[in-house]
C-alpha positions in Angstrom: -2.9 1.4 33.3 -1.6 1.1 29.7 1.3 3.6 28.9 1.6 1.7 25.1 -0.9 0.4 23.2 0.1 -1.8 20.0 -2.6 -1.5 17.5 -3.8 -4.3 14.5 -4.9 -2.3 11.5 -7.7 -4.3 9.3 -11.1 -5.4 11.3 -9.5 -3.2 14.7 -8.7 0.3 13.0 -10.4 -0.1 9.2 -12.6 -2.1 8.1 -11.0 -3.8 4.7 -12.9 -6.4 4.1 -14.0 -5.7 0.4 -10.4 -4.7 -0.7 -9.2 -7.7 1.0 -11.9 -10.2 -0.6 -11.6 -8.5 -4.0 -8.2 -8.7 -4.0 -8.3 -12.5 -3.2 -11.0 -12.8 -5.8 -8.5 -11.9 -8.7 -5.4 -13.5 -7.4 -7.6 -17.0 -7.3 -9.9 -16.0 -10.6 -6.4 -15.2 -12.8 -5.2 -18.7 -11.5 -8.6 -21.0 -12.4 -9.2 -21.3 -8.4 -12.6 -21.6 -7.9 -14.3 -19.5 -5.2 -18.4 -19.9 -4.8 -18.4 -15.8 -3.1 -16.8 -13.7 -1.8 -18.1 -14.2 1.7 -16.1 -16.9 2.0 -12.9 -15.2 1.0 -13.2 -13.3 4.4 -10.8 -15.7 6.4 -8.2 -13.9 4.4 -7.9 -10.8 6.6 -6.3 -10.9 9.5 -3.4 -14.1 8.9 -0.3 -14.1 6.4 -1.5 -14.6 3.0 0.5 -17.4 2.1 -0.1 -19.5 5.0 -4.1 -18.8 4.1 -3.4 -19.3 0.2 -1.8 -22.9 1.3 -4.2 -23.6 4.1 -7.6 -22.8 1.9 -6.6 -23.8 -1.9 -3.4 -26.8 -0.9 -0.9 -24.8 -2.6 2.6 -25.1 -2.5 4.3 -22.5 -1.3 5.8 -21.1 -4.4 2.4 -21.2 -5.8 1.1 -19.1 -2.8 3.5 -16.4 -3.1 2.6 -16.3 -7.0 -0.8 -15.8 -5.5 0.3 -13.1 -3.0 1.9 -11.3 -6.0 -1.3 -11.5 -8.1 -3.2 -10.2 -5.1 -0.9 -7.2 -4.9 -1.4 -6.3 -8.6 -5.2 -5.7 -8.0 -4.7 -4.6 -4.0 -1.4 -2.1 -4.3 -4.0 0.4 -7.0 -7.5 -0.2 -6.0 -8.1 -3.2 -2.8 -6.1 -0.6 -1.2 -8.4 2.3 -0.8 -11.7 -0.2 -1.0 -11.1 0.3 3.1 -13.5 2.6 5.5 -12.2 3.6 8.7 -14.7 2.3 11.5 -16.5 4.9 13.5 -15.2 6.8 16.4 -11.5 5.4 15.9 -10.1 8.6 15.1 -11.9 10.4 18.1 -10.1 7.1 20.2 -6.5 7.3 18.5 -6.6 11.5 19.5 -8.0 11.0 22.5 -4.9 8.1 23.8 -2.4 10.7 22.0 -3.4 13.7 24.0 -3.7 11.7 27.0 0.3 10.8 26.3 -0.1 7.5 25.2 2.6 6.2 23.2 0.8 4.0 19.7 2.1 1.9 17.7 0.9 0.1 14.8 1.7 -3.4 14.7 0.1 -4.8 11.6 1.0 -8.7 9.6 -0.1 -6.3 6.9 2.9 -5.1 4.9 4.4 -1.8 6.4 4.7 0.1 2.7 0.8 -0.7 2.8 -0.3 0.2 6.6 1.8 3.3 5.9 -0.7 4.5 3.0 -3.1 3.5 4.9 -2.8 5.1 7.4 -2.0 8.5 5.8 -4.8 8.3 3.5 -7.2 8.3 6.6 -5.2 11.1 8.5 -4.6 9.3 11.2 -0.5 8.6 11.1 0.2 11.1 13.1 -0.8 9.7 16.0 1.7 6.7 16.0 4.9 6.8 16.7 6.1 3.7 15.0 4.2 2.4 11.9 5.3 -1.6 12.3 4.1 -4.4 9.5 5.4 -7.4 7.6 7.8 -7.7 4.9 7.1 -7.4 1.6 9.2 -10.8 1.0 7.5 -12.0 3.7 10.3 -12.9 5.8 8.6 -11.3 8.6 4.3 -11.7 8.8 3.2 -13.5 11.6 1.7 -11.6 14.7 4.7 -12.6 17.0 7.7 -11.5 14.7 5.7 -8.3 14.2 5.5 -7.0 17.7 9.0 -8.3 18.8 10.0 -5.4 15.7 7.9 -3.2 17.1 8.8 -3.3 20.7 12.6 -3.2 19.0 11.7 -0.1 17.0 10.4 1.4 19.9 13.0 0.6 22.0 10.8 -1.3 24.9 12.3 -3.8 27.2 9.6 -4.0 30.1 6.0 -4.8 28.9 4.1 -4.4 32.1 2.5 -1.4 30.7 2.0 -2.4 26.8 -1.2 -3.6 25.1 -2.0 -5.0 22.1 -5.5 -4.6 20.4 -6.5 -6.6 17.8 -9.9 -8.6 16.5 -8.4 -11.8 15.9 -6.3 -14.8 17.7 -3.5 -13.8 15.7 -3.3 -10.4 17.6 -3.9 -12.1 21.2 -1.5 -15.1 20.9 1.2 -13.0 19.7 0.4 -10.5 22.8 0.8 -13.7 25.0 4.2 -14.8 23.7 5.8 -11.8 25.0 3.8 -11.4 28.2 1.4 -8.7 26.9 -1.9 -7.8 27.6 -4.8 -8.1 25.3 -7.9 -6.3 24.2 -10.0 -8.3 21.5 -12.3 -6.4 19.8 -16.2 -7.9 18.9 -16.4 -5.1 15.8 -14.4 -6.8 13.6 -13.6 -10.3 12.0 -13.3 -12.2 15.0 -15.7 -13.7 17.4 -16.0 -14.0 21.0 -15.6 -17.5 21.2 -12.0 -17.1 19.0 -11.0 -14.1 20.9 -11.5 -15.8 24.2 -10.3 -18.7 23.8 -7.1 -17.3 22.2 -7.0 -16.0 26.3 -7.8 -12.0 25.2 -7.6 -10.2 28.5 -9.9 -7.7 27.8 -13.0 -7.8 25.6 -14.4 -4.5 23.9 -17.5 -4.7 22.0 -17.1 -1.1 20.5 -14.3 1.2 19.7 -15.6 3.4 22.1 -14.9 0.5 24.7 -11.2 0.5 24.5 -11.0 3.6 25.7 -12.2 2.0 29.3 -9.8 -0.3 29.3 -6.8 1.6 28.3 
């Protein structure tokens, strides 16, 4: 029995991808980077930009956060809202609430963003915290954003907490503090990834966390 659940945001709550890729396409087409489609730019959702921007293109990392800033011009007024919340999430998020579960967002997306996000779908008042990454990006990777959240929300024992999430990212950061994981098949992450990554659980729809939880 799960009393908290930590929630990712893209591919587990919204599906971003266009904003995401279209947002990558500019940053990479304003500095001559050359992309074949945008299908390919899909790796970007999920992990901290720069590391991608470095990992993909070779970049330094000054040049990556100069991409991350491009990629904010084009995502902060339009990549935003190019988002669709996936079915039945909301029915999930009010169902868990009513039951008196405590949810938290804990998202390597930054927190100014989720918060919009999340308010632009409705669905912020379900959450108690809202938890991302810095906009400097001092804090972005999976593990550094939990360890806020769980700080935020003042929790020391994490026998009852889960994280769910679509990617590694999600279920290795889980593991580093000893937390359960549900990976979820509905978003940008495959099986193989999600089980390999040691996912605990394994929920083919939204409606499928629900079980679990």
């Amino acid at each position: 029995m799960y009393n908290t659940i930590l929630f990712d945001l893209d591919g587990t709550l919204t599906d971003s991808a266009r904003g995401i890729t279209n947002s990558v396409a500019y940053a990479l087409t304003e500095f001559g980077l050359r992309f074949d489609s945008k299908e390919e730019l899909r790796c970007f959702i999920g992990p901290p930009l720069i590391k991608m921007f470095i990992q993909v293109y070779g970049v330094s990392e000054e040049e990556a956060r100069d991409l991350v800033k491009k990629y904010r011009e084009y995502y902060a007024v339009t990549g935003i809202f190019e988002n669709d919340l996936y079915e039945n999430v909301e029915d999930l998020l009010s169902a868990l609430y009513s039951d008196g579960k405590k949810l938290i967002l804990a998202t390597s997306k930054p927190e100014h963003f989720a918060v919009k996000i999340l308010e632009h779908f409705g669905i912020a008042k379900y959450f108690s915290h809202i938890c991302g990454a810095t906009m400097d990006e001092k804090r972005t990777e999976k593990d550094a954003v939990i360890a806020y959240a769980l700080d935020c929300a003042e929790i020391t024992d994490v026998s009852s907490v889960v994280m769910v999430g679509d990617r590694k990212y999600d279920i290795l950061g889980a593991k580093s503090f000893g937390i359960d994981s549900i990976g979820v098949l509905y978003g940008y992450g495959s099986r193989e990834e999600l089980e390999s990554a040691g996912a605990t659980h394994i929920a083919q729809s939204v409606n499928d966390i629900f079980k679990f939880v």
